[in-house]
N, C-alpha and C positions, 0 to 999 in steps of 0.2 A: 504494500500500500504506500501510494506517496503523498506527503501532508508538504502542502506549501506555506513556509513561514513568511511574513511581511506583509505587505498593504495586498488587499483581492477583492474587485469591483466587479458587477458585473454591468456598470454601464461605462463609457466611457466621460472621460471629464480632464480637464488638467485647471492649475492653479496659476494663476500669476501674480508678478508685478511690475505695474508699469509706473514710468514715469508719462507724464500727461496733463493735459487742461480741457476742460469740458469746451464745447464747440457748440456754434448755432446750425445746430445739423437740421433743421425744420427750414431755417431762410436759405440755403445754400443751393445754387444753380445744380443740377447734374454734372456740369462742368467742374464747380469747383471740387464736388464730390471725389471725383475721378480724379482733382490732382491731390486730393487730400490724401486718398490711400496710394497713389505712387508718392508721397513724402514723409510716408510715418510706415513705423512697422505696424499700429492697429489701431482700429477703430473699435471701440465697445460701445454696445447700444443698451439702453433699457430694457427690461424685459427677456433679451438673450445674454446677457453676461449682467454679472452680478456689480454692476453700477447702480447709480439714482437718476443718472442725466448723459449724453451722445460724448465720449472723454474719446478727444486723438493723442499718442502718444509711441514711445519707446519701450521695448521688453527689457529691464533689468534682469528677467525673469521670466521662462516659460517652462513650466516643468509639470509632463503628463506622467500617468502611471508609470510608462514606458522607459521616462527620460528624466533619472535622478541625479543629472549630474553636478556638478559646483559650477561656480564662476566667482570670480572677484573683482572689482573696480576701485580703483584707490578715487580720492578725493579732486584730482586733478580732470580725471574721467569723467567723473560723475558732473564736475563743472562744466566741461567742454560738450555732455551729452544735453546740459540744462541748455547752455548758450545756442546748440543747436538747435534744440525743440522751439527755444522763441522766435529765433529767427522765423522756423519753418511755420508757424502758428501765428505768427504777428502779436506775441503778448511779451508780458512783463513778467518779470522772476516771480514776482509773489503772484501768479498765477498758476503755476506748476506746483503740481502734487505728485504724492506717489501714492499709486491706487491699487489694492490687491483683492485680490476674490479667485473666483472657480468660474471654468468654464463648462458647458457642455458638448459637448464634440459630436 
């Protein structure tokens, strides 16, 4: 008989963390839409990932059942990833958050 020790789901899901700023995904052209997901690694929306409001942003973090693996970012990184999200987003540092939850895949 074989007993598997560790995490055992039978649906699928994975966890993140992003860095990010909530967006006016309601007033936005199709157009902009489409440059929005070619400038960010994700969009999470309401209702399908476990936000309160439409956040575009970067993965510090994406880790499914599947994919346990580490990562690390010193402080420099982490600066250079902020400075980029605002440019790409058109806001201000205290606009940017780090958002985490569960997805459903």
């Amino acid at each position: 008989m074989k007993i598997r020790q560790g995490f055992v789901s039978n649906s699928s899901s994975s966890s993140f963390i992003v860095l990010g700023a909530p967006v006016d995904w309601e007033n936005m052209t199709e157009t902009e839409r489409d440059e929005l997901y070619d400038s960010v690694d994700i969009v999470l929306h309401p209702g399908d990932d476990d936000v309160d409001e439409p956040i575009a942003g970067m993965f510090l973090a994406d880790i499914s059942e599947y994919d346990c693996g580490k990562d690390e970012m010193d402080l420099v990184q982490f600066d250079e990833m902020v400075q980029a999200l605002c440019a790409v987003l058109n806001v201000n540092r205290s606009q940017i958050r780090i958002y985490s939850g569960t997805r459903m895949s």
